[in-house]
N, C-alpha and C positions, 0 to 999 in steps of 0.2 A: 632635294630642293622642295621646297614648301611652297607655293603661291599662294595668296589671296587676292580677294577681286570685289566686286558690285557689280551686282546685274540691276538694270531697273526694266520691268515688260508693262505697255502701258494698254491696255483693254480696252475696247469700247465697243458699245452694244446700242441697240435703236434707243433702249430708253435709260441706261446706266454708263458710267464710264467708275472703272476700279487699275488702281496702280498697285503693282505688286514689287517687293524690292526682296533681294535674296544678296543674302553672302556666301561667296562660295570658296573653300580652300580645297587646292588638288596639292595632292604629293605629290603627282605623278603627272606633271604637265610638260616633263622634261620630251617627254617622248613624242618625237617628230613623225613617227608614222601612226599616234593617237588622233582620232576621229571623236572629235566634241559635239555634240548637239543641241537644240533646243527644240523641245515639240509643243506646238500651243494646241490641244487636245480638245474639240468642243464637242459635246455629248449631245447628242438628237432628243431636242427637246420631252418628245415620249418616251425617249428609252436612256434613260440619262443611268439608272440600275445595271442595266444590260448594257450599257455604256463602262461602265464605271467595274466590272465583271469581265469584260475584252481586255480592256486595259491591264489589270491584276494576271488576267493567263498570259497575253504576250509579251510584256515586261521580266516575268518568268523566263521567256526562252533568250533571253540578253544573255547568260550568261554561256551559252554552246556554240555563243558565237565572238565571244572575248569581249562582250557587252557588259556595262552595268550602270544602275541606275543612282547617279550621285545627288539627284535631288526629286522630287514628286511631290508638287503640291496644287491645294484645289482652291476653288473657288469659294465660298459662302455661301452661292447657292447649287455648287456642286455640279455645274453644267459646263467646268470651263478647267481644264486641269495644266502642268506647266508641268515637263520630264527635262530634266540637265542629265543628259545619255552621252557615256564613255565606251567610242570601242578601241581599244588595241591597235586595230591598224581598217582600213579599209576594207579589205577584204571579209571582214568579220561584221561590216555596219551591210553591205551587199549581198549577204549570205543569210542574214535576219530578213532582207526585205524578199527573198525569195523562197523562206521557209516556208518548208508544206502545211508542218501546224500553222504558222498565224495566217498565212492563207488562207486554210480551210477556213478559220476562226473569223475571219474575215466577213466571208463569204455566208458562213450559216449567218449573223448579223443584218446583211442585204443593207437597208435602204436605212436599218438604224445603225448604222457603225459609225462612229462618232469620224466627224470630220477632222481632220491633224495636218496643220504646216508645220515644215521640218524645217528651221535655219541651219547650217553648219557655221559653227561659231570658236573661237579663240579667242584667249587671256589678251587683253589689253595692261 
């Protein structure tokens, strides 16, 4: 079974406001113990590189944990990124948030680790 959808995320900043719209098709949205996500990813002003390099490694380790990344997109001025994340079941979205790598990877980061709220989200 095929889905299709619309997403629209709508941003705003002290001195900008940007609408972002994405299309998404899942083949696989039949699966009831599949875990959706959305992460609005914002990069620390001075470290928006080292920002943008955190992101690249722990999106890597999505898939050890039945993880993967169905969409990833940025910003224009690249301080503000948007992740549409599939895990398999639960167990596998729980098991990322308490890996030892993106932990560590976390941690060396400190105080520039880009800030990230997570929606858990489904096909309307």
């Amino acid at each position: 079974m095929t889905t299709t959808g619309n997403a629209s995320v709508r941003a705003s900043g002290a001195d900008d406001e940007a609408e972002l719209s994405v299309r998404v098709t899942d083949a696989d949205s039949d699966s009831a113990a599949a875990v959706r996500l959305v992460a609005l990813v914002r990069m620390a002003d001075a470290a928006i590189e080292a920002g943008q390099r955190y992101e690249d490694q722990v999106l890597a380790l999505l898939p050890r944990h039945g993880g993967r990344v169905e969409r990833r997109l940025r910003t224009d001025d690249a301080g503000t990124e948007v992740h549409v994340i599939r895990f398999d079941d639960r167990a596998g979205y729980e098991g990322f948030l308490v890996d030892p790598q993106r932990v560590a990877l976390r941690a060396e980061l400190g105080d520039a680790a880009p800030h990230t709220q997570v929606l858990e989200v489904h096909e309307v």
